[in-house]
py3Dmol code that shows the C-alpha trace and the ligand (Angstrom):
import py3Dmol

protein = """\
ATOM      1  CA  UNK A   1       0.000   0.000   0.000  1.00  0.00           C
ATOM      2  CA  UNK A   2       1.259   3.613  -0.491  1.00  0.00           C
ATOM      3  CA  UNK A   3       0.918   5.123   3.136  1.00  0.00           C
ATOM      4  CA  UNK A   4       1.406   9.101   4.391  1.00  0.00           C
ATOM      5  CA  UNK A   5       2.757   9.149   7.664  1.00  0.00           C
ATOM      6  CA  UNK A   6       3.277  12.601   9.391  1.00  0.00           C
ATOM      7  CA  UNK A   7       4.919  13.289  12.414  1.00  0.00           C
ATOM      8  CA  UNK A   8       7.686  11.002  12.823  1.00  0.00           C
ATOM      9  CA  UNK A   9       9.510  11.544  16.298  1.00  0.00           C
ATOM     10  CA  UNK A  10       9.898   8.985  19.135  1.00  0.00           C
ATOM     11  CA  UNK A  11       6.877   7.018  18.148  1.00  0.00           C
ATOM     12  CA  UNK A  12       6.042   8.004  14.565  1.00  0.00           C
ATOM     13  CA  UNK A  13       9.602   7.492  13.172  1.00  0.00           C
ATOM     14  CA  UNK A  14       9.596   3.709  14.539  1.00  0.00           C
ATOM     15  CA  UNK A  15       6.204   3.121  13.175  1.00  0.00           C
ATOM     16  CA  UNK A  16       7.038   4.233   9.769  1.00  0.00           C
ATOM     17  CA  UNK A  17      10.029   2.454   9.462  1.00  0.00           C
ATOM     18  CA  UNK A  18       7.886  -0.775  10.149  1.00  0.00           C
ATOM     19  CA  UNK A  19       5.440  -0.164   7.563  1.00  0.00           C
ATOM     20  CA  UNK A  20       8.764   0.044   5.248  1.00  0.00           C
ATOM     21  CA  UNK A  21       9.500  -2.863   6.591  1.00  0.00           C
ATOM     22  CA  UNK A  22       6.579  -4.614   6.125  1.00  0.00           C
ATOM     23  CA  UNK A  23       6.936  -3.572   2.133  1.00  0.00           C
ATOM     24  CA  UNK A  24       4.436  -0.405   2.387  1.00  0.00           C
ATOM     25  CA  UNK A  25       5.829   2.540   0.525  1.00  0.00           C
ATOM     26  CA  UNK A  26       5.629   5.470   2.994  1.00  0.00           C
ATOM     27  CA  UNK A  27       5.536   8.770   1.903  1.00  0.00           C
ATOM     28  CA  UNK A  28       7.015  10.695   5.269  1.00  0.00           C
ATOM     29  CA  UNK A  29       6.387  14.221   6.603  1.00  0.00           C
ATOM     30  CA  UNK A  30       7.685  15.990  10.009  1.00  0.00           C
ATOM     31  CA  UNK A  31       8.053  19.771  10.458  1.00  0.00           C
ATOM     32  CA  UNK A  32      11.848  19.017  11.610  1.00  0.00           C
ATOM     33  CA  UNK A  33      14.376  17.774   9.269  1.00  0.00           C
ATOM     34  CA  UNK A  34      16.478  15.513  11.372  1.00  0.00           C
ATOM     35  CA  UNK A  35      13.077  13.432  12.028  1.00  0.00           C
ATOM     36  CA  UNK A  36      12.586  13.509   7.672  1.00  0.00           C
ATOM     37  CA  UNK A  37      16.507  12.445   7.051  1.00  0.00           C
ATOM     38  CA  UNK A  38      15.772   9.438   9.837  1.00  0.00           C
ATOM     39  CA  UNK A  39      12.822   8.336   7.597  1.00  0.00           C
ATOM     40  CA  UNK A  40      14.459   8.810   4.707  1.00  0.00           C
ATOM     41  CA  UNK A  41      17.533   6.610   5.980  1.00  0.00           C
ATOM     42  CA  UNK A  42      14.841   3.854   7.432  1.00  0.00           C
ATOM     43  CA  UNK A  43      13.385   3.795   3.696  1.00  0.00           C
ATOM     44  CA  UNK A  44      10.499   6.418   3.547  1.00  0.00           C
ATOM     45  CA  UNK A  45      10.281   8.959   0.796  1.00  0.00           C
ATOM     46  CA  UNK A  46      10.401  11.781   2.570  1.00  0.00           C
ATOM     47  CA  UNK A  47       8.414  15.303   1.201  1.00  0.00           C
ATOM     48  CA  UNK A  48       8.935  18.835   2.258  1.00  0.00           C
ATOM     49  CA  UNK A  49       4.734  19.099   3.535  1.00  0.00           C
ATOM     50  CA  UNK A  50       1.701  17.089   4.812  1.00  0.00           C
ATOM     51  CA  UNK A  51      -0.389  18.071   1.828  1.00  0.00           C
ATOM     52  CA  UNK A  52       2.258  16.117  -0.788  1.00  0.00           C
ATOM     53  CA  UNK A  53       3.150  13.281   1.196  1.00  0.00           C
ATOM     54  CA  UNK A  54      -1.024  12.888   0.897  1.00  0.00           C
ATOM     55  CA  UNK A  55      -1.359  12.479  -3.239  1.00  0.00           C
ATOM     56  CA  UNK A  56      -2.220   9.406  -4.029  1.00  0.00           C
ATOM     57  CA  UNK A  57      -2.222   7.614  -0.786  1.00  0.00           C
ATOM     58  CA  UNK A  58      -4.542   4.643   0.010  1.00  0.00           C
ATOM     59  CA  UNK A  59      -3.647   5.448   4.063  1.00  0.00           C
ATOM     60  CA  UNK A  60      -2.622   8.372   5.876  1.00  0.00           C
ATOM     61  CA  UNK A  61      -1.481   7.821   9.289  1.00  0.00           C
ATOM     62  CA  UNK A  62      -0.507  10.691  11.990  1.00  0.00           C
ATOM     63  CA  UNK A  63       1.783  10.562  15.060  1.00  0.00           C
ATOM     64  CA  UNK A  64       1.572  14.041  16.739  1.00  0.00           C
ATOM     65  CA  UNK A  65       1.981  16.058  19.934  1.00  0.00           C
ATOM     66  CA  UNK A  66      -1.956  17.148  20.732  1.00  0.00           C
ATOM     67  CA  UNK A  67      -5.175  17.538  19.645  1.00  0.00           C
ATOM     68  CA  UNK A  68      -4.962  21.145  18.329  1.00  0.00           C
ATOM     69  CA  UNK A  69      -2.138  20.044  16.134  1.00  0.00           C
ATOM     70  CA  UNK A  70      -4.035  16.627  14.884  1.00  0.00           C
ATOM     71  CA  UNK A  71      -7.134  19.111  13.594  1.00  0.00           C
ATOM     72  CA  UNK A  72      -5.013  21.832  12.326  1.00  0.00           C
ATOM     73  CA  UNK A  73      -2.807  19.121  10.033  1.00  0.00           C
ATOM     74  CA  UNK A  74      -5.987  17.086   9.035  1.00  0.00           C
ATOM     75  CA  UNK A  75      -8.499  20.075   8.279  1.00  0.00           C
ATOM     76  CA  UNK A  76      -5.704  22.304   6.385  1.00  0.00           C
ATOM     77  CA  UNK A  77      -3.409  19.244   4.699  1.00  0.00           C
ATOM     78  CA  UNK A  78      -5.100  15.826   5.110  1.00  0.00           C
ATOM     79  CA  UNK A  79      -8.987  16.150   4.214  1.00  0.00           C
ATOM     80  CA  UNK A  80      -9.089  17.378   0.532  1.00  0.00           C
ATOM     81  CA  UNK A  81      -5.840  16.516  -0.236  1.00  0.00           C
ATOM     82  CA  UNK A  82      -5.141  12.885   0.356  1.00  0.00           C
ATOM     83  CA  UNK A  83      -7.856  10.739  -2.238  1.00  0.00           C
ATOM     84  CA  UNK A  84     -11.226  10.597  -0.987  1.00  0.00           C
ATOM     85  CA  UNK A  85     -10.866   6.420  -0.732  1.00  0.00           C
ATOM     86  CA  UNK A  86      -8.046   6.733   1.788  1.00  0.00           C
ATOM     87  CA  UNK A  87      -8.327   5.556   5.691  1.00  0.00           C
ATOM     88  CA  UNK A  88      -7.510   8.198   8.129  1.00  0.00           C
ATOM     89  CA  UNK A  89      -6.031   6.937  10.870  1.00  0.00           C
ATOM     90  CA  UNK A  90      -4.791   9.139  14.098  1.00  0.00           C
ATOM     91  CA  UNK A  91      -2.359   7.345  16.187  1.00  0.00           C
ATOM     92  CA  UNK A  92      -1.817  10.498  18.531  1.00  0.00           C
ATOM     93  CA  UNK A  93      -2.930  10.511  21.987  1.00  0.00           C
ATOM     94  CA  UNK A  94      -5.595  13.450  22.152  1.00  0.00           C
ATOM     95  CA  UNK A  95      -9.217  14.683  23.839  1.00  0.00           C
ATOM     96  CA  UNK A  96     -11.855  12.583  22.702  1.00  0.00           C
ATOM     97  CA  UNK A  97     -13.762  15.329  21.871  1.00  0.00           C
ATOM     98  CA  UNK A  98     -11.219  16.860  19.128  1.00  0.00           C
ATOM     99  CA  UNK A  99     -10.674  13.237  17.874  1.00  0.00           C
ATOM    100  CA  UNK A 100     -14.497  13.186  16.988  1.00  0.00           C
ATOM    101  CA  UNK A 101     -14.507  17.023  15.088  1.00  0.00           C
ATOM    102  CA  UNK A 102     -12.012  15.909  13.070  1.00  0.00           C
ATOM    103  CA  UNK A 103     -13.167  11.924  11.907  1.00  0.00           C
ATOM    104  CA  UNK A 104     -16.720  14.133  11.604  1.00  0.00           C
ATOM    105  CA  UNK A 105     -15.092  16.685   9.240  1.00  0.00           C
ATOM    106  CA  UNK A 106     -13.154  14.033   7.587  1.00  0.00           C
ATOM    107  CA  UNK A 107     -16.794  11.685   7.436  1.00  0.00           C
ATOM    108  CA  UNK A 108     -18.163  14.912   5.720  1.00  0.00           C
ATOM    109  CA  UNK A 109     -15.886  14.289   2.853  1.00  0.00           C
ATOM    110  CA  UNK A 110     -16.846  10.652   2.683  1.00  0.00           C
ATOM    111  CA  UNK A 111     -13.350   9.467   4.189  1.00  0.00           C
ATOM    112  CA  UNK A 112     -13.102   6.249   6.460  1.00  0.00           C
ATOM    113  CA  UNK A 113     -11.285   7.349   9.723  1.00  0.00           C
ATOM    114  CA  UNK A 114     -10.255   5.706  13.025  1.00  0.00           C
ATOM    115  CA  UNK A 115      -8.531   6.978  16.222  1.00  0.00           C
ATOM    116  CA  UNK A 116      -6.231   4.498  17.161  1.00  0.00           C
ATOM    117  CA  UNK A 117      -3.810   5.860  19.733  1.00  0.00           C
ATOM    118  CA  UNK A 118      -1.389   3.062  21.556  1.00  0.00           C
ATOM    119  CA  UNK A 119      -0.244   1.490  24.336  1.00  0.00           C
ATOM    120  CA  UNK A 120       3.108   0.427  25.042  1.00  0.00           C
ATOM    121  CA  UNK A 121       6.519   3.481  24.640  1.00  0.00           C
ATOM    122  CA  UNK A 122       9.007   3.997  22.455  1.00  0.00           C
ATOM    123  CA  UNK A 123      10.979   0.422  22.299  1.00  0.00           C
ATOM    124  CA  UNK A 124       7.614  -1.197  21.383  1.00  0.00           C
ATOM    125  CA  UNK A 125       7.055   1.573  18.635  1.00  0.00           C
ATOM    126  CA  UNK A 126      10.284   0.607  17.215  1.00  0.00           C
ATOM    127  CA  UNK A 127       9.996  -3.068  17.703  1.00  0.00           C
ATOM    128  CA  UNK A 128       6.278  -3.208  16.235  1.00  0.00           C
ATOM    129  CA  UNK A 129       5.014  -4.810  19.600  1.00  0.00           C
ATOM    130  CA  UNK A 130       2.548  -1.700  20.015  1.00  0.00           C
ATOM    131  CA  UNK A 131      -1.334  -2.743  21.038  1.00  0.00           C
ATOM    132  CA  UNK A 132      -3.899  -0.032  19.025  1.00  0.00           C
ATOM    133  CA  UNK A 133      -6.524   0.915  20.527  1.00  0.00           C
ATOM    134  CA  UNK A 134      -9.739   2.106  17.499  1.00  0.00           C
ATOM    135  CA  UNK A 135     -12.464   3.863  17.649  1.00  0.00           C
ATOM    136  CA  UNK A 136     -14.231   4.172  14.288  1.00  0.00           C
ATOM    137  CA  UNK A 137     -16.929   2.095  12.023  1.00  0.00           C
ATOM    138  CA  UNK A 138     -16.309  -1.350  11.064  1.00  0.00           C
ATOM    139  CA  UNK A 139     -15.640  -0.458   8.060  1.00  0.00           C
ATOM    140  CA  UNK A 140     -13.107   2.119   8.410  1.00  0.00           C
ATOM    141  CA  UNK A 141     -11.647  -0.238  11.178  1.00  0.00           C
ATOM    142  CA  UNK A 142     -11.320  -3.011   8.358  1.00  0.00           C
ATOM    143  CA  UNK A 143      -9.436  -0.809   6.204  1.00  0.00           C
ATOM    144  CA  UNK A 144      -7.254   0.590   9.071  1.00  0.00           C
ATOM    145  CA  UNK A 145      -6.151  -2.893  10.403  1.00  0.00           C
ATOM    146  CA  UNK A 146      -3.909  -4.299   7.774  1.00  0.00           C
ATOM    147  CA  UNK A 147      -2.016  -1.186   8.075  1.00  0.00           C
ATOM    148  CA  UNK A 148      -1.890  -0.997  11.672  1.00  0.00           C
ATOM    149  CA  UNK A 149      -0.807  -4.945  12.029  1.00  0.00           C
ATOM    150  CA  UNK A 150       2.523  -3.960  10.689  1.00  0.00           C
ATOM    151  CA  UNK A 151       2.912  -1.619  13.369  1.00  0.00           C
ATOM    152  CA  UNK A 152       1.951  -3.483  16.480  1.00  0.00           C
ATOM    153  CA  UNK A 153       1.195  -6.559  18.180  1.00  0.00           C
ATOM    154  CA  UNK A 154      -2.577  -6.217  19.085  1.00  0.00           C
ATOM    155  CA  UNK A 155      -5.412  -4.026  17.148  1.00  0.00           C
ATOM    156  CA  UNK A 156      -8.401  -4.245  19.158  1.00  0.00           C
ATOM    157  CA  UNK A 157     -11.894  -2.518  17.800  1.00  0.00           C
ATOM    158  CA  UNK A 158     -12.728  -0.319  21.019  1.00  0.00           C
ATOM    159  CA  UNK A 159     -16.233   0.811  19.134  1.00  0.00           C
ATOM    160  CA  UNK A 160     -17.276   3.849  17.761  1.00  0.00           C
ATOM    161  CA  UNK A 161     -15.307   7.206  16.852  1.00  0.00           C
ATOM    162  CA  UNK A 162     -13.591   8.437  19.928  1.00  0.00           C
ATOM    163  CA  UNK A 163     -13.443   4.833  21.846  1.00  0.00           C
ATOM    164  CA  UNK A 164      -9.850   4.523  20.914  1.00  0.00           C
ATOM    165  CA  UNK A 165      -9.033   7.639  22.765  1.00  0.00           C
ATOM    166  CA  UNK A 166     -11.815   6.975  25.725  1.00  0.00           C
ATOM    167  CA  UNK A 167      -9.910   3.415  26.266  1.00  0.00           C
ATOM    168  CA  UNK A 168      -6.480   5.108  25.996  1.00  0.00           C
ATOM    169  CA  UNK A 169      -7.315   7.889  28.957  1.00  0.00           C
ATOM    170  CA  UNK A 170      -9.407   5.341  31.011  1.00  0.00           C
ATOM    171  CA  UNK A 171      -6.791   2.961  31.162  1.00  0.00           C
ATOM    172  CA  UNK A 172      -3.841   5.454  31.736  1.00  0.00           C
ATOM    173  CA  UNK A 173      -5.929   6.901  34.499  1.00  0.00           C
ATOM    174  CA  UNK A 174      -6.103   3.245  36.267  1.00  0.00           C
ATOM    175  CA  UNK A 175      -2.195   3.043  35.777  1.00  0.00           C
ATOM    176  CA  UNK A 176      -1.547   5.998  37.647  1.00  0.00           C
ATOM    177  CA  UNK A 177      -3.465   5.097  40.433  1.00  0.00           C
ATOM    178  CA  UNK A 178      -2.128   1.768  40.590  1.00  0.00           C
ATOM    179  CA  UNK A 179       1.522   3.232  40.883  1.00  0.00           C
ATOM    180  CA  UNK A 180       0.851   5.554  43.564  1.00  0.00           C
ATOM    181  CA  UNK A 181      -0.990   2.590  45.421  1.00  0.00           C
ATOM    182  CA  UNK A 182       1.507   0.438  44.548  1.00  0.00           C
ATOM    183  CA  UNK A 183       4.566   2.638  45.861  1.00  0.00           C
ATOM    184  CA  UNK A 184       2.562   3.847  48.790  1.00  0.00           C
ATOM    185  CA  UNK A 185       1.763   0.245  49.640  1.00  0.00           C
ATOM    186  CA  UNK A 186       5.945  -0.644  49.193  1.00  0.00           C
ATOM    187  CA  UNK A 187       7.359   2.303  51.046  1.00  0.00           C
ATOM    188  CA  UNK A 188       5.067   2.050  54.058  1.00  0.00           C
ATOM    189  CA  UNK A 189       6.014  -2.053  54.211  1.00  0.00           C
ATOM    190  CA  UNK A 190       9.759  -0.681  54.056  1.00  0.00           C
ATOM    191  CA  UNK A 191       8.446   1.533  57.197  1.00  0.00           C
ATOM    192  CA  UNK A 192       6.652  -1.137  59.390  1.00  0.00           C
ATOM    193  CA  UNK A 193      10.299  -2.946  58.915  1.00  0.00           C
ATOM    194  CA  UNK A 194       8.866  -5.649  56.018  1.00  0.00           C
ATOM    195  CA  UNK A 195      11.614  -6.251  53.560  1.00  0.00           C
ATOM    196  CA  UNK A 196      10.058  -5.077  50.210  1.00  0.00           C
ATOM    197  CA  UNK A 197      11.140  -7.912  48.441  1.00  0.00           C
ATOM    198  CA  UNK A 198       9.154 -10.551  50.901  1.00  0.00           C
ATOM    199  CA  UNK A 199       6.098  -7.831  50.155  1.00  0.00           C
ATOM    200  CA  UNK A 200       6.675  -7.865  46.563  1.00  0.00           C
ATOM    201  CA  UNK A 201       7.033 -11.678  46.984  1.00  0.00           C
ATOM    202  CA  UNK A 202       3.616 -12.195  48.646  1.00  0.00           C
ATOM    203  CA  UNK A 203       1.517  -9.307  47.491  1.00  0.00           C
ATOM    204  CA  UNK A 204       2.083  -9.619  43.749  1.00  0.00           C
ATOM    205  CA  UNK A 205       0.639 -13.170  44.587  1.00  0.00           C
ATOM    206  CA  UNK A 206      -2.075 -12.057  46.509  1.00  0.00           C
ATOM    207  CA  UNK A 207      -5.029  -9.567  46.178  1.00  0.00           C
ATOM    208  CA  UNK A 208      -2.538  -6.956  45.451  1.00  0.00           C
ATOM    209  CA  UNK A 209      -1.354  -8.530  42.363  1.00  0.00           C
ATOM    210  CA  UNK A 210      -1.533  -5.607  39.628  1.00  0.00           C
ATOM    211  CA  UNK A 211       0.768  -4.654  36.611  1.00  0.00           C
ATOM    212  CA  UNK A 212       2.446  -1.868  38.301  1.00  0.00           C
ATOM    213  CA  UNK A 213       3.276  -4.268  41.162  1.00  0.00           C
ATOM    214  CA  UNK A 214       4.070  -7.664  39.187  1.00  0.00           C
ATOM    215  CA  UNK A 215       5.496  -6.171  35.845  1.00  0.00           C
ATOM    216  CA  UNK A 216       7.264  -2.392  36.542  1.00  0.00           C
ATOM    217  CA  UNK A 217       8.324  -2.638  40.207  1.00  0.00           C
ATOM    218  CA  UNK A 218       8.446   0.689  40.928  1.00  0.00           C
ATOM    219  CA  UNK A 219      11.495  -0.115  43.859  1.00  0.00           C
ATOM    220  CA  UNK A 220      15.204  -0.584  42.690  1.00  0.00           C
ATOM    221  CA  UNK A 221      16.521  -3.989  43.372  1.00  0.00           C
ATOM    222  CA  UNK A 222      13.119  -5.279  43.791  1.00  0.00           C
ATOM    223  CA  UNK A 223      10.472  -7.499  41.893  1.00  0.00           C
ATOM    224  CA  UNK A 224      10.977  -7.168  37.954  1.00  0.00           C
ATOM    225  CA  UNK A 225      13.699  -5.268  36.781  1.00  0.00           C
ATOM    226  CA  UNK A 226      12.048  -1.825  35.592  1.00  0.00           C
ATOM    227  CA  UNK A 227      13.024   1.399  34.896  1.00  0.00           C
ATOM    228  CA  UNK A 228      13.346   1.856  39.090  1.00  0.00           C
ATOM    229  CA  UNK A 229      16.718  -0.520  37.974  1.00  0.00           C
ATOM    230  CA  UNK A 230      17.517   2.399  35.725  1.00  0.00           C
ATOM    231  CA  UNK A 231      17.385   5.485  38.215  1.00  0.00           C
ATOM    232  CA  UNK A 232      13.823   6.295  36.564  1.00  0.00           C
ATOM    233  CA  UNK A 233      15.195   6.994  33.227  1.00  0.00           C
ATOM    234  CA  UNK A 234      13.710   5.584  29.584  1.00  0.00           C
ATOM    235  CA  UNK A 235      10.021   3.910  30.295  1.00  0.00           C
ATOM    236  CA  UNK A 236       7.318   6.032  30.362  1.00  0.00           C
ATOM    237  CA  UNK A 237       7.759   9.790  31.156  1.00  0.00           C
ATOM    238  CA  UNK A 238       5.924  11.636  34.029  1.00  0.00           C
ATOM    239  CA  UNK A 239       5.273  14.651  31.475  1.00  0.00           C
ATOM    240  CA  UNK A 240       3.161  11.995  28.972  1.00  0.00           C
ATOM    241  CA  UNK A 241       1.642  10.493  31.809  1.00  0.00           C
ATOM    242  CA  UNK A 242       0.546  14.306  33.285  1.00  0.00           C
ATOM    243  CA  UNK A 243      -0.633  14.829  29.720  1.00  0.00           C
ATOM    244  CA  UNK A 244      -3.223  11.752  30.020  1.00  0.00           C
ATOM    245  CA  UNK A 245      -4.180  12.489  33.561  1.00  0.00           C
ATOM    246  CA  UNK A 246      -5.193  15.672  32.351  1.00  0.00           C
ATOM    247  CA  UNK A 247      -6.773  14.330  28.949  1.00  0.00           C
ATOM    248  CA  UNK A 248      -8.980  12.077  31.153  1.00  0.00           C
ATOM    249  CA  UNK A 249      -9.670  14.291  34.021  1.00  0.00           C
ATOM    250  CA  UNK A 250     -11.174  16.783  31.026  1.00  0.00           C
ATOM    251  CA  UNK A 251     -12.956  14.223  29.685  1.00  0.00           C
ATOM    252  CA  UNK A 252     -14.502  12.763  32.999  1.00  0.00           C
ATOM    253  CA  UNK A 253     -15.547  16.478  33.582  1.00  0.00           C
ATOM    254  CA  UNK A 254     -17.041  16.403  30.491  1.00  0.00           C
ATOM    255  CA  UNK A 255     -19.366  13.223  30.953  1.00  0.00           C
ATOM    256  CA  UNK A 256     -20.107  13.705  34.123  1.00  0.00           C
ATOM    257  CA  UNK A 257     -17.793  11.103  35.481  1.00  0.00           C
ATOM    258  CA  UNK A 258     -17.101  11.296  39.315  1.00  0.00           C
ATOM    259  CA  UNK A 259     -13.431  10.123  39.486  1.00  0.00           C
ATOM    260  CA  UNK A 260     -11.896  11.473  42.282  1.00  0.00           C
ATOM    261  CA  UNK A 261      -8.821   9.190  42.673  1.00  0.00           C
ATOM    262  CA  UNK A 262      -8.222  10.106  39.078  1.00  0.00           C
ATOM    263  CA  UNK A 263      -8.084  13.893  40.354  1.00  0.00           C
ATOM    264  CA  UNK A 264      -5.800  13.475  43.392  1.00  0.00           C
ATOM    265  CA  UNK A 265      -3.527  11.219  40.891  1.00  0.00           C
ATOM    266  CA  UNK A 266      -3.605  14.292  38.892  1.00  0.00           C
ATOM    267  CA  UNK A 267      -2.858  16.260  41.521  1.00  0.00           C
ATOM    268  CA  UNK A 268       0.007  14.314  42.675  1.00  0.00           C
ATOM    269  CA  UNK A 269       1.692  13.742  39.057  1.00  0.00           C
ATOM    270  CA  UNK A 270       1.206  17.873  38.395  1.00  0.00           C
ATOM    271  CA  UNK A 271       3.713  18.605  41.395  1.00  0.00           C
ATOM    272  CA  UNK A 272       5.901  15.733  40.272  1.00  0.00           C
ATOM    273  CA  UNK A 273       6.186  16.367  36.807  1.00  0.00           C
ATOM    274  CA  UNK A 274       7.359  20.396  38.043  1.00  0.00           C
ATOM    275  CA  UNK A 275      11.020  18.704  38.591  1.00  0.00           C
ATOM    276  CA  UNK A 276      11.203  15.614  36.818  1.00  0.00           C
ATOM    277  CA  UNK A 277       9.067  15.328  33.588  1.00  0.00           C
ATOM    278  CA  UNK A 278      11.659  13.614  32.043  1.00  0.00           C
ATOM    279  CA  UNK A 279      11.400  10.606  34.634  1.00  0.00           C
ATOM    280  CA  UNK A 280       9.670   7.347  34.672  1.00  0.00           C
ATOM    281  CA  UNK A 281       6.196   7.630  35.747  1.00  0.00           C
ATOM    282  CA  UNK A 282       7.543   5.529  38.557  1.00  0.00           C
ATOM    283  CA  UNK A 283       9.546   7.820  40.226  1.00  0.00           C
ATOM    284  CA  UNK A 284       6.676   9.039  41.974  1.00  0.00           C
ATOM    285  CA  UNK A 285       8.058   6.630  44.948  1.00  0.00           C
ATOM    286  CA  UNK A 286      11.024   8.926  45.197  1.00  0.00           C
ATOM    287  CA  UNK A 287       8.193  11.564  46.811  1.00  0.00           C
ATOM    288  CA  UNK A 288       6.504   9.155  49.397  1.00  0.00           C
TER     289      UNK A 288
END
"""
ligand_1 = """\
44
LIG
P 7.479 13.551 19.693
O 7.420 14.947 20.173
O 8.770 12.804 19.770
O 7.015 13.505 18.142
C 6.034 14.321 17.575
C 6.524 14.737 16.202
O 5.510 15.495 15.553
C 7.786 15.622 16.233
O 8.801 15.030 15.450
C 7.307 16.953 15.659
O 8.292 17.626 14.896
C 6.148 16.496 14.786
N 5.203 17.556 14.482
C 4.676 18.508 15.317
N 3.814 19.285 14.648
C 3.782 18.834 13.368
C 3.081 19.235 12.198
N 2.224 20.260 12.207
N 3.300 18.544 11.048
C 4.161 17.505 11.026
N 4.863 17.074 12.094
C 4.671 17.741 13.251
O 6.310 12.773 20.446
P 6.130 11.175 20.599
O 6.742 10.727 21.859
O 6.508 10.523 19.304
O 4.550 11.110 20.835
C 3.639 11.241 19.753
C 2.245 10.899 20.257
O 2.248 9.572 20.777
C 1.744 11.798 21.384
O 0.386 12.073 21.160
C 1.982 10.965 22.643
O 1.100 11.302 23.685
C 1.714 9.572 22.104
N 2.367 8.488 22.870
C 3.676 8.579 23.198
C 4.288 7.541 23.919
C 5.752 7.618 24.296
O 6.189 6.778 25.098
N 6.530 8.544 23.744
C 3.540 6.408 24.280
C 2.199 6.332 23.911
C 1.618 7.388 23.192
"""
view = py3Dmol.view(width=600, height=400)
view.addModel(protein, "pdb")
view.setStyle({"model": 0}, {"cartoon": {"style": "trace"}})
view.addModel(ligand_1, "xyz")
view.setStyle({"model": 1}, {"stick": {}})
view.zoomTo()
view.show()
């Protein structure tokens, strides 16, 4: 298939360079050069704008910062300029809310598009192990699939426009409070004079068995190795994780949703993220 792919940084340039793999032939665009010569040297043809990357394409597929970007590139250089047959599909992380203007603007113009945002970082980007979650029709999320498959190791239909990005925030949401459970539940062991790793040993059998626990210990030396093992570098950054927090937290407010866990997780990652952004999500044990 011939595939547009804009916005090729962390995530995007990984991605693209697996639909090369895969034998697509992916026509690249990223407002910086250094992200366009990457492409370029990973296979893509790389063009100097979002608009001409888009001629001819039977895909496009986006990788970018935030919502305001995501509408700004698909209503002024995606939707009238890519062919009408194409499958949009928006990989980005944004508000559910923007992710429906745009597939309804794009729907308007008799386009199939999905928003398929991921879990899993940068390593599983690069290694094609990502798990997409879509929101769209069936139909558009039969189109979108083959091209996504080369990409990652799950696609999972999540149901109608905007599901993608509901699942995305719901589950993030859940994450965060798990790690600040989980740490608060490992420090205060460590306190009452419980070696972690005879905690770690019995809860992550026991009722407090959960991912953040059993699969990212959030302690160094302890459980799985993690990014803890690492001084909180590489995994996933407290700034992204902020930005979800706040994603859901909007949309929550939005639906009505009373989620106030969600809020004081919020809360607790906004002070964080004021000195260490850059750090594993993690971290956040560092602070109890
Ligand atoms: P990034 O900042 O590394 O990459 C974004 C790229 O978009 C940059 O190269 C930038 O130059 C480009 N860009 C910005 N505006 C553009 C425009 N108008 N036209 C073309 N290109 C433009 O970010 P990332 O880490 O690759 O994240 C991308 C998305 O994936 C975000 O929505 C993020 O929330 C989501 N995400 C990231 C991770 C992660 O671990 N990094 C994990 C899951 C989801």
């Amino acid at each position: 298939m011939k595939i547009a792919f804009i916005g090729l940084g962390n995530m995007g340039g990984g991605m693209a360079a697996n639909l090369v793999k895969a034998g697509h032939s992916v026509r690249a665009f990223d407002l910086s050069t250094p992200a366009r010569e990457a492409a370029e040297a990973a296979g893509c043809a790389a063009f100097d704008s979002a608009k001409t990357a888009c001629e001819g394409v039977d895909a496009v597929v986006s990788m970018l910062p935030n919502g305001a970007i995501v509408k700004a590139v698909y209503e002024n250089e995606v939707i009238g300029h890519a062919p009408h047959t194409a499958v949009l599909i928006d990989c980005s992380t944004i508000d559910v809310a923007t992710a429906r203007e745009v597939a309804d603007a794009a729907h308007a113009q008799g386009y199939k598009m999905v928003d398929a945002p991921v879990s899993g970082g940068i390593a599983a980007a690069a290694g094609g192990t990502l798990t997409f979650m879509v929101g769209g029709e069936v139909h558009a999320f039969d189109a979108a699939k083959p091209v996504l498959e080369a990409m990652g190791k799950a696609v999972i239909h999540a149901g109608a426009v905007g599901a993608g990005q509901t699942a995305k925030i719901c589950n993030n949401m859940l994450l965060a409070i798990t790690m600040i459970g989980t740490a608060e539940a490992m420090k205060m062991a460590q306190k009452l004079g419980l070696d972690p790793q005879k905690f770690y040993e019995i809860s992550s059998q026991s009722s407090g068995y959960n991912w953040s626990l059993n699969a990212y210990t959030p302690m160094p030396g302890v459980g799985v190795e993690s990014p803890a093992d690492r001084d909180y570098q590489g995994g996933f950054a407290t700034g992204l994780m902020l930005k979800d927090l706040r994603l859901a937290m909007e949309a929550a407010e939005g639906a009505g949703a009373n989620t106030p866990l969600g809020a004081h997780a919020r809360e607790i990652y906004e002070e964080f993220a004021e000195d260490n952004a850059a750090l594993d999500f993690s971290g956040i044990i560092k602070t109890l």
